[in-house]
N, CA, C and O atoms as CSV, one atom per row, in Angstrom:
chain,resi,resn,atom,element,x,y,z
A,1,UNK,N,N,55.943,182.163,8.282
A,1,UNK,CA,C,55.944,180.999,9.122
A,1,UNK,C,C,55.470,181.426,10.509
A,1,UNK,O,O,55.858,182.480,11.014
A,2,UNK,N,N,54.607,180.574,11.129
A,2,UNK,CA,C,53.826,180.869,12.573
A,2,UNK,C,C,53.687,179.780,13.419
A,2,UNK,O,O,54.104,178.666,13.103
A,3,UNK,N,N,53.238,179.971,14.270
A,3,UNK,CA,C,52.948,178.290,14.981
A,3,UNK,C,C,51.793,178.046,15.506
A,3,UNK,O,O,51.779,177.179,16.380
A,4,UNK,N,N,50.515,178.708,15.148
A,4,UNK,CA,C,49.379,178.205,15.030
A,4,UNK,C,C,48.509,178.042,13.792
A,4,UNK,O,O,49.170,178.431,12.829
A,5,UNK,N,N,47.306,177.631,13.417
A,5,UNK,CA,C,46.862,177.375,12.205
A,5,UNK,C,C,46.157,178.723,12.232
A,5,UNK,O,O,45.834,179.075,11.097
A,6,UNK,N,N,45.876,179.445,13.040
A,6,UNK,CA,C,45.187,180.614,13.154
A,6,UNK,C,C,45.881,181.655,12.692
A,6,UNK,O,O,45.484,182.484,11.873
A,7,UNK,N,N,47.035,181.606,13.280
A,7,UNK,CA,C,48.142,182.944,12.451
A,7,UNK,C,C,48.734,182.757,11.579
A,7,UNK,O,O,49.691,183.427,11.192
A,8,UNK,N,N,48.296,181.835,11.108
A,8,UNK,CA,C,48.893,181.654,9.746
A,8,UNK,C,C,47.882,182.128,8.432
A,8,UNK,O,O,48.153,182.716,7.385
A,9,UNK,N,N,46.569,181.586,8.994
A,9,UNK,CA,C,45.111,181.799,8.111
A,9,UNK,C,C,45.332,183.792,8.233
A,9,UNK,O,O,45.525,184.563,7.293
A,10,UNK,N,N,45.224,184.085,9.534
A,10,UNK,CA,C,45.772,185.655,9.581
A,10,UNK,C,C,46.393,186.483,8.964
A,10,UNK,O,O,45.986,187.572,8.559
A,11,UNK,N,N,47.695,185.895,8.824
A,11,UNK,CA,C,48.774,186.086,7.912
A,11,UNK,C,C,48.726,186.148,6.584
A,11,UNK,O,O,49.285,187.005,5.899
A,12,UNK,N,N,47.829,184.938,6.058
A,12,UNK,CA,C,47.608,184.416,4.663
A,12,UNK,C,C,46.533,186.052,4.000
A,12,UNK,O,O,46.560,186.756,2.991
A,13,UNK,N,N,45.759,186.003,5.215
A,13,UNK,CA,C,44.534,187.408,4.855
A,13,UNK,C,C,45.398,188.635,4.470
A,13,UNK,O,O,45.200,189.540,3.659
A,14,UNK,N,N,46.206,188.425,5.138
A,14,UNK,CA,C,46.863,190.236,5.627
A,14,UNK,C,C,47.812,190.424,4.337
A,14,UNK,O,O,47.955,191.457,3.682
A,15,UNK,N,N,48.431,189.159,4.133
A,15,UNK,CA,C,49.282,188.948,2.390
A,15,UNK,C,C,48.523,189.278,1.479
A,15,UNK,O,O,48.753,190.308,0.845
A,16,UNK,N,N,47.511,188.535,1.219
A,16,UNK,CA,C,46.325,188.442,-0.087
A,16,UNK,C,C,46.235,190.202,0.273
A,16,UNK,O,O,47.001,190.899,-0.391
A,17,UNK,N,N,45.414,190.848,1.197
A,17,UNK,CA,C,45.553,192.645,1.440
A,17,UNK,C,C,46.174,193.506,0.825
A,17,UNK,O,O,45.854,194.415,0.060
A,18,UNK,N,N,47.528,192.956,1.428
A,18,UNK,CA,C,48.555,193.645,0.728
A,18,UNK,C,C,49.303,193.768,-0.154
A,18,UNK,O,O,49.956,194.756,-0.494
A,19,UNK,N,N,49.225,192.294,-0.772
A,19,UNK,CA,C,50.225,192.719,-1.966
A,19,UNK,C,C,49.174,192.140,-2.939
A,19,UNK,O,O,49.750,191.917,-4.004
A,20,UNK,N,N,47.753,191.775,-3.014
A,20,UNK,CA,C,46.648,191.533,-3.803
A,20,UNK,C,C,46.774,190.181,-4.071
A,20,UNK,O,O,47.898,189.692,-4.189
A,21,UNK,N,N,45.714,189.470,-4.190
A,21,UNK,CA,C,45.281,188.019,-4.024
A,21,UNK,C,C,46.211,187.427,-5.399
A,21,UNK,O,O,46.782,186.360,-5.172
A,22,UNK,N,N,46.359,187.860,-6.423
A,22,UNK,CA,C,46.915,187.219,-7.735
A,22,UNK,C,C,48.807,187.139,-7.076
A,22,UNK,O,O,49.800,186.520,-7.460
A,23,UNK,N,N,48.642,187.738,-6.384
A,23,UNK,CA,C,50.492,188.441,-6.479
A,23,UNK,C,C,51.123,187.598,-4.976
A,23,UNK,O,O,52.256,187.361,-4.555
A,24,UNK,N,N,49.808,187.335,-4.508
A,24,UNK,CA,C,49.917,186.328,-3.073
A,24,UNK,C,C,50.112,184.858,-3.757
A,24,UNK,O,O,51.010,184.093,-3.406
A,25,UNK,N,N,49.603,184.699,-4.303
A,25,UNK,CA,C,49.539,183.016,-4.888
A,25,UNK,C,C,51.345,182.785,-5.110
A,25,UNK,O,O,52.270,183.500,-5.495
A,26,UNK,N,N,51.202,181.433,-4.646
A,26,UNK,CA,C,52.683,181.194,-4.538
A,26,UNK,C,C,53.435,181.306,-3.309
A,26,UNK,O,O,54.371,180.578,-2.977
A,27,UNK,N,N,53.177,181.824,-2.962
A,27,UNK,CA,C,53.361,182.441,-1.336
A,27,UNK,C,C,53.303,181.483,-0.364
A,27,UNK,O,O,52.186,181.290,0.115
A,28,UNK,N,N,54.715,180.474,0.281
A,28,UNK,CA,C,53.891,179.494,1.248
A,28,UNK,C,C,53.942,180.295,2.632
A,28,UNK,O,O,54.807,180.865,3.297
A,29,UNK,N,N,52.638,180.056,2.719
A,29,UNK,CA,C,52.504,180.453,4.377
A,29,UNK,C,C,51.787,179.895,5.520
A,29,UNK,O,O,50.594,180.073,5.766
A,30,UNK,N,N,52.869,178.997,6.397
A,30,UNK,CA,C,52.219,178.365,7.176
A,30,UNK,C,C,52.860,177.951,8.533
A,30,UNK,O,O,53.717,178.617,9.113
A,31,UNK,N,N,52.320,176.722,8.987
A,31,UNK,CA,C,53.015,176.691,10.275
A,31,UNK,C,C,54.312,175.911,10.483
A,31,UNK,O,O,54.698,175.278,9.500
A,32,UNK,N,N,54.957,175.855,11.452
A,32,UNK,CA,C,56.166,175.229,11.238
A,32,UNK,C,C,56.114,173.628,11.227
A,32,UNK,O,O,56.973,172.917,10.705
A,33,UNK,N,N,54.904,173.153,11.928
A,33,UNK,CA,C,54.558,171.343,11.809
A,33,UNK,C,C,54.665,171.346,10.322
A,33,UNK,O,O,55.605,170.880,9.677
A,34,UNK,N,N,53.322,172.072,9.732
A,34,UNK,CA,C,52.946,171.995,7.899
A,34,UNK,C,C,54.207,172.503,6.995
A,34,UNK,O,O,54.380,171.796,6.002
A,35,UNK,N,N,55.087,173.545,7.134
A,35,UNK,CA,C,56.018,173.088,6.741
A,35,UNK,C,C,57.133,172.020,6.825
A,35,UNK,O,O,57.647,171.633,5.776
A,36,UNK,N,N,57.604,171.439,8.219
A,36,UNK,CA,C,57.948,170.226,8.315
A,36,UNK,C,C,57.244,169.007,7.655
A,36,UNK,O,O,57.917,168.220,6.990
A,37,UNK,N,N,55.927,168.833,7.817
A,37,UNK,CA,C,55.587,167.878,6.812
A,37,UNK,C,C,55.496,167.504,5.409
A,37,UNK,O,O,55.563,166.374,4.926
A,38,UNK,N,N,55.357,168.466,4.909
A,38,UNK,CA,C,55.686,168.739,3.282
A,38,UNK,C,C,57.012,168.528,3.596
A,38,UNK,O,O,57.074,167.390,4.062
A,39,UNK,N,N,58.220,169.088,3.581
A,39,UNK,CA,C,59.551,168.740,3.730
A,39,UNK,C,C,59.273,167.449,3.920
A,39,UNK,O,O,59.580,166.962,2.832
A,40,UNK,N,N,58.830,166.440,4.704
A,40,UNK,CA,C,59.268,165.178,4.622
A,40,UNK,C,C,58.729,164.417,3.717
A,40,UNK,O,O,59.290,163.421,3.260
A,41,UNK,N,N,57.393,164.891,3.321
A,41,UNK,CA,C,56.587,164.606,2.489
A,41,UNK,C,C,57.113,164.183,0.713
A,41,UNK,O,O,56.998,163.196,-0.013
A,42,UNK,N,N,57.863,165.890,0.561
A,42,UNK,CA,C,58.753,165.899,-0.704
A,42,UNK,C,C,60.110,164.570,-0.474
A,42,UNK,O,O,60.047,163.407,-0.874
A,43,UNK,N,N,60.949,165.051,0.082
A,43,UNK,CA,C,62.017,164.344,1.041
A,43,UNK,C,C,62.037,162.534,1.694
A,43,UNK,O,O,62.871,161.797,2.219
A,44,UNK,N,N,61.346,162.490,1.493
A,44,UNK,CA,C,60.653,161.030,2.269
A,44,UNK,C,C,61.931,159.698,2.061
A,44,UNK,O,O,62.632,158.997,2.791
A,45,UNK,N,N,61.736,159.859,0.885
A,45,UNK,CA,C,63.429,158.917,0.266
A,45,UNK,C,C,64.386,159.388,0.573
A,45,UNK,O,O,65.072,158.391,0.800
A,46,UNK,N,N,65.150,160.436,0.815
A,46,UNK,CA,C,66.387,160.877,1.330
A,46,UNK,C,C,66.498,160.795,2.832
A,46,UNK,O,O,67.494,160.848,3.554
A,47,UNK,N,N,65.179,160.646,3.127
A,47,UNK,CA,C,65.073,160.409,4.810
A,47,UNK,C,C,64.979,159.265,5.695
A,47,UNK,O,O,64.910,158.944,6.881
A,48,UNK,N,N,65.022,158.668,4.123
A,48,UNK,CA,C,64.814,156.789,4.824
A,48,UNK,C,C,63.559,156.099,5.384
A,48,UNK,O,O,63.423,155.204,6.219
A,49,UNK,N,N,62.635,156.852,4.605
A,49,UNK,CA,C,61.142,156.670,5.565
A,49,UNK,C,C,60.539,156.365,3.773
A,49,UNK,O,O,61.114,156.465,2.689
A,50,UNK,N,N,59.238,155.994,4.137
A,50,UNK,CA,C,58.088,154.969,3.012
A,50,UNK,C,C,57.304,156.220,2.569
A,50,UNK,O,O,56.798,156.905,3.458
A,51,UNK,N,N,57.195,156.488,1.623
A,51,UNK,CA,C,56.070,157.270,0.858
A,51,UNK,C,C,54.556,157.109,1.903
A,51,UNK,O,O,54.073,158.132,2.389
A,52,UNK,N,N,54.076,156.083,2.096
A,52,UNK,CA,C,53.047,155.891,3.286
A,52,UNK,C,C,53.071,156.320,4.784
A,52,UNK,O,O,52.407,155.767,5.660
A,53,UNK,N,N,53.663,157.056,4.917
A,53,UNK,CA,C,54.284,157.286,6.821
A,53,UNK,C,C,52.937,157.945,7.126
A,53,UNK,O,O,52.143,158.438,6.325
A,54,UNK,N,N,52.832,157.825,8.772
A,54,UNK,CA,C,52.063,158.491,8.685
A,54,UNK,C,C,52.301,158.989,10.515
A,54,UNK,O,O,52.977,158.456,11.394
A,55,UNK,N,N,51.659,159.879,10.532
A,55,UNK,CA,C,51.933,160.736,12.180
A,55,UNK,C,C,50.777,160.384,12.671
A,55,UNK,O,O,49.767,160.049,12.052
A,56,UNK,N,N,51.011,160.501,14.235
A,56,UNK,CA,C,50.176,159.884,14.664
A,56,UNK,C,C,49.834,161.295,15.714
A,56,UNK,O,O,50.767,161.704,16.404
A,57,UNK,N,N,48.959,161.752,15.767
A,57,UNK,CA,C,48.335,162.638,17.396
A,57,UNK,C,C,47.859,162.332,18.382
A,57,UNK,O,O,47.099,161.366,18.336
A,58,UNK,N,N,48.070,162.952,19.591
A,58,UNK,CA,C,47.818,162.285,20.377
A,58,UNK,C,C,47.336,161.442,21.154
A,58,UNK,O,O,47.702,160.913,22.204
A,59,UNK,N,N,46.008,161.355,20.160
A,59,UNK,CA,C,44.759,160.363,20.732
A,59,UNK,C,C,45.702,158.810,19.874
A,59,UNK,O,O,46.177,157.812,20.415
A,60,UNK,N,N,45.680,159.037,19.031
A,60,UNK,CA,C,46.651,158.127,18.649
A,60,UNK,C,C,47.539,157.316,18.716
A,60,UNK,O,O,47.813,156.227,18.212
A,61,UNK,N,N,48.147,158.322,19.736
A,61,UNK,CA,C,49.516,157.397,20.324
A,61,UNK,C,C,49.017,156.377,21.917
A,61,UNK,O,O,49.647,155.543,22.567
A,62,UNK,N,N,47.831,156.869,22.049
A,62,UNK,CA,C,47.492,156.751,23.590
A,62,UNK,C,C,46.562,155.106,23.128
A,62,UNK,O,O,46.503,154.228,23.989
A,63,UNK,N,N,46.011,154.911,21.950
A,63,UNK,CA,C,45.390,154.166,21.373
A,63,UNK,C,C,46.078,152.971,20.809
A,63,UNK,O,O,45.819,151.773,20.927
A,64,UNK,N,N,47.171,153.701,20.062
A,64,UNK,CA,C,48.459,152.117,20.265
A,64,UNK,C,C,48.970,151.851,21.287
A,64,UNK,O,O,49.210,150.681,21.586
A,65,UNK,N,N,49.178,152.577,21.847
A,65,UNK,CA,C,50.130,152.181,23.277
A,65,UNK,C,C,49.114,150.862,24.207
A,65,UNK,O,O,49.104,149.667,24.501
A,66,UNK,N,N,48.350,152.151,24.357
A,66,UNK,CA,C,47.011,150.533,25.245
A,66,UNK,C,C,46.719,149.511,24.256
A,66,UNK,O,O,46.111,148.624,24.854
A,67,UNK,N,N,46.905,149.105,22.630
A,67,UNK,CA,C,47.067,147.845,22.356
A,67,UNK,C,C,47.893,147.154,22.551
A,67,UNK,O,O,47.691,145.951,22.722
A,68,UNK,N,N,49.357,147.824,22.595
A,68,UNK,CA,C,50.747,147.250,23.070
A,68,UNK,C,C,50.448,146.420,24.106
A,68,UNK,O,O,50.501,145.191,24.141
A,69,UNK,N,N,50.142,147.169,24.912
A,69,UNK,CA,C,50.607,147.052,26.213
A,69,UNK,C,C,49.437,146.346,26.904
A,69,UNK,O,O,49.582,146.280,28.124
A,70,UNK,N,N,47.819,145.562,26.212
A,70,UNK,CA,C,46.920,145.250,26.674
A,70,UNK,C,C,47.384,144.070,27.361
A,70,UNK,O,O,48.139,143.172,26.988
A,71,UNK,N,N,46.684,144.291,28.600
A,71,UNK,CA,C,46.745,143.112,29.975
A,71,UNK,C,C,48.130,142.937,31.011
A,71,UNK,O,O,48.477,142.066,31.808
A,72,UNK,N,N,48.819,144.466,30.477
A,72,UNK,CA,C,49.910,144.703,31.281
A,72,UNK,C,C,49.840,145.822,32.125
A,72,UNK,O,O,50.392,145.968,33.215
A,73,UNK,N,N,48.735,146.995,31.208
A,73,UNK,CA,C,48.910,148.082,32.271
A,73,UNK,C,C,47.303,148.188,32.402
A,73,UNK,O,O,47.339,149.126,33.199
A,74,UNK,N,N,46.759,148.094,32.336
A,74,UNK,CA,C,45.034,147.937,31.739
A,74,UNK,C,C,44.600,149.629,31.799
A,74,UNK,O,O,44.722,150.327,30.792
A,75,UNK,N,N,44.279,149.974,32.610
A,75,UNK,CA,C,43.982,151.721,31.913
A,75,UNK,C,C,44.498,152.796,32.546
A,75,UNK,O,O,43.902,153.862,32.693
A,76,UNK,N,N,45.961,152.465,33.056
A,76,UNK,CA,C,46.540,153.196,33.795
A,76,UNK,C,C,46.878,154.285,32.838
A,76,UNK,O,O,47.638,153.986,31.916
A,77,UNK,N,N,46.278,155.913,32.944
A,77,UNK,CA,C,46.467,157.223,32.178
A,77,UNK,C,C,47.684,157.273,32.502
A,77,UNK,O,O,48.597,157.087,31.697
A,78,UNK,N,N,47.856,157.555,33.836
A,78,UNK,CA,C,49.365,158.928,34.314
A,78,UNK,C,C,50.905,157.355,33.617
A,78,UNK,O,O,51.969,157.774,33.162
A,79,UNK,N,N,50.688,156.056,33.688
A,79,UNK,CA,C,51.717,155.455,33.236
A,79,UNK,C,C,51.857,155.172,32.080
A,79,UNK,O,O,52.961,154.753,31.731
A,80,UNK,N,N,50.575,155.331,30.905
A,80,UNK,CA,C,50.751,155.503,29.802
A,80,UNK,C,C,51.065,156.913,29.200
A,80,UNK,O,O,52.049,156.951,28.461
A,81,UNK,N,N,50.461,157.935,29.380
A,81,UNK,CA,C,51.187,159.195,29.440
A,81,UNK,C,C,52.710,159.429,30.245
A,81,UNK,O,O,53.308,160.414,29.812
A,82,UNK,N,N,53.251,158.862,31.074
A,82,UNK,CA,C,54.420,158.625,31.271
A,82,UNK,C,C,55.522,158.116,29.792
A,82,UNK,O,O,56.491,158.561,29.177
A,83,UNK,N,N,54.606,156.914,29.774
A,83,UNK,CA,C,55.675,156.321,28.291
A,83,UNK,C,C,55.925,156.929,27.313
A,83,UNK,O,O,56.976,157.123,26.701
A,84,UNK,N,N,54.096,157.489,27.049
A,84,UNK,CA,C,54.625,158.571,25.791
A,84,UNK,C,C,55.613,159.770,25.782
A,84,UNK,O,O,56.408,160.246,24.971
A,85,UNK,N,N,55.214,160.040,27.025
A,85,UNK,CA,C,56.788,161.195,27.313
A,85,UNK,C,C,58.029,160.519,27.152
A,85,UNK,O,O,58.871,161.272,26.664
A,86,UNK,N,N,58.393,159.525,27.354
A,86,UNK,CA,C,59.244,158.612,27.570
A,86,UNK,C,C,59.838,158.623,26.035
A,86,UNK,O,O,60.741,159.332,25.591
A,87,UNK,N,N,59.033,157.592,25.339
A,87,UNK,CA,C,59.399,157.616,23.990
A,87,UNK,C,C,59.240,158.782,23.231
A,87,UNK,O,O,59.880,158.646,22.188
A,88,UNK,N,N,58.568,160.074,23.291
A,88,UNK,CA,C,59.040,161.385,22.587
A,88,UNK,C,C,60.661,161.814,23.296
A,88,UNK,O,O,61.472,162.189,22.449
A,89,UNK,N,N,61.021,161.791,24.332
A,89,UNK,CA,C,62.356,161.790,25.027
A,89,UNK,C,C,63.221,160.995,23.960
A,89,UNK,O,O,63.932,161.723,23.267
A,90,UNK,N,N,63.292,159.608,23.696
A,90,UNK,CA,C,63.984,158.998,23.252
A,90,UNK,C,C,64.109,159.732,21.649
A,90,UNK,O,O,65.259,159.942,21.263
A,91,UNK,N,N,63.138,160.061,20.860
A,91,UNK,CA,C,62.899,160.725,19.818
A,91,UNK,C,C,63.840,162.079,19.427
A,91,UNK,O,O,64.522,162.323,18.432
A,92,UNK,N,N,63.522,162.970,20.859
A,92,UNK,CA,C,64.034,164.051,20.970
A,92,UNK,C,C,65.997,163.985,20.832
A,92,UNK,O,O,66.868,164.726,20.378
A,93,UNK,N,N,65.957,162.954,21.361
A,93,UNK,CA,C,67.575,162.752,21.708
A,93,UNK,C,C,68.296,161.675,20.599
A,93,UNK,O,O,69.495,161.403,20.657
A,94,UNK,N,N,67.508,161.194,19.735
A,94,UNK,CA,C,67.914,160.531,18.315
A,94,UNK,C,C,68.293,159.612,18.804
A,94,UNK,O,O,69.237,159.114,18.191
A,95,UNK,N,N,67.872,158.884,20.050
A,95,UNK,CA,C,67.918,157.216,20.177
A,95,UNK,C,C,67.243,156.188,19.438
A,95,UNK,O,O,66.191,156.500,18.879
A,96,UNK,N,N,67.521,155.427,19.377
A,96,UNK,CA,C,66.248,154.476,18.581
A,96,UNK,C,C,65.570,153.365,19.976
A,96,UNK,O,O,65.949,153.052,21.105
A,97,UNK,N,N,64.353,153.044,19.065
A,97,UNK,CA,C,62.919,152.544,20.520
A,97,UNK,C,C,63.868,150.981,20.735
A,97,UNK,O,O,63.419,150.451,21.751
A,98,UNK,N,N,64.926,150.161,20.162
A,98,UNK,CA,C,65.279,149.331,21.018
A,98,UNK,C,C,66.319,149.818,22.055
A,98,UNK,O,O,66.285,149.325,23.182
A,99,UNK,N,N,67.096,150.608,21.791
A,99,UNK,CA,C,67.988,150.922,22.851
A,99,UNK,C,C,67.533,151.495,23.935
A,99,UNK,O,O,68.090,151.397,25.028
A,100,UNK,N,N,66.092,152.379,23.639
A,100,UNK,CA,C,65.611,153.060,24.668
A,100,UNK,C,C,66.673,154.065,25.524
A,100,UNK,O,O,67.536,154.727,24.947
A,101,UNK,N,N,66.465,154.075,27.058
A,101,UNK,CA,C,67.168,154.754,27.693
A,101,UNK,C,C,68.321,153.879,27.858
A,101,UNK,O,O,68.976,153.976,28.897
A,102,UNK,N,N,68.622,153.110,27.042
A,102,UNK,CA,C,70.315,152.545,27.325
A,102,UNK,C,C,71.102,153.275,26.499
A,102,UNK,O,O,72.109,152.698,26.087
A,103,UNK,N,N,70.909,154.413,26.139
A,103,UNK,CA,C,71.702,154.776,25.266
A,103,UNK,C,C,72.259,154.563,23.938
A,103,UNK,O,O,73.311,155.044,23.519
A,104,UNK,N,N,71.275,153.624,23.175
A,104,UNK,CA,C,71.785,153.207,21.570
A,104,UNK,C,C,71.502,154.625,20.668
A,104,UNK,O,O,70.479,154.941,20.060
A,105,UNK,N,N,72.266,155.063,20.751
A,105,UNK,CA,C,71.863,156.385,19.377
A,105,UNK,C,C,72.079,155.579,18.330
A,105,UNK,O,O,72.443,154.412,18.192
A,106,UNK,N,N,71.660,156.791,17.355
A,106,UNK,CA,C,71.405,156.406,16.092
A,106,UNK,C,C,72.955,157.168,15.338
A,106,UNK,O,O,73.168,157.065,14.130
């Protein structure tokens, strides 16, 4: 396990090396996002989430947000990058997006 896609591809080389490409197979080796996603991936029903989920990156989030929010903030960066910090905060701390910063945990 690594936390770039690079040291992991690294890693994957240096395995196949050493203990020979047949004897590597099987072997998961990757990063800690790609293992988190498979985990939810497998997991998806025990987690309360839809077989369809899907993650969003950053261009992504910056792309819904300005539909949300069209004709309220019009292309303000630093206050839409604000929110998204905002709502990864709320994420981080296992609130849910109606309670926001009022404190509704989950």
């Amino acid at each position: 396990m690594t936390f770039t896609n690079k040291a992991a591809r690294e890693m994957k080389e240096r395995v196949g090396q050493t203990l020979g490409r047949k004897e590597a197979r099987g072997l998961m080796i990757s990063t800690f996002h790609t293992l988190g996603l498979d985990i939810i991936k497998r997991e998806y029903a025990a987690l309360g989430m839809k077989s369809n989920f899907s993650l969003f990156d950053d261009t992504d989030q910056v792309a819904l947000l300005k539909e949300l929010t069209e004709g309220l903030i019009e292309d303000d960066k630093v206050l839409l990058q604000q929110l998204i910090s905002t709502i990864s905060n709320w994420k981080n701390d296992l609130k849910n997006a109606c309670a926001g910063g009022g404190g509704g945990e989950r």
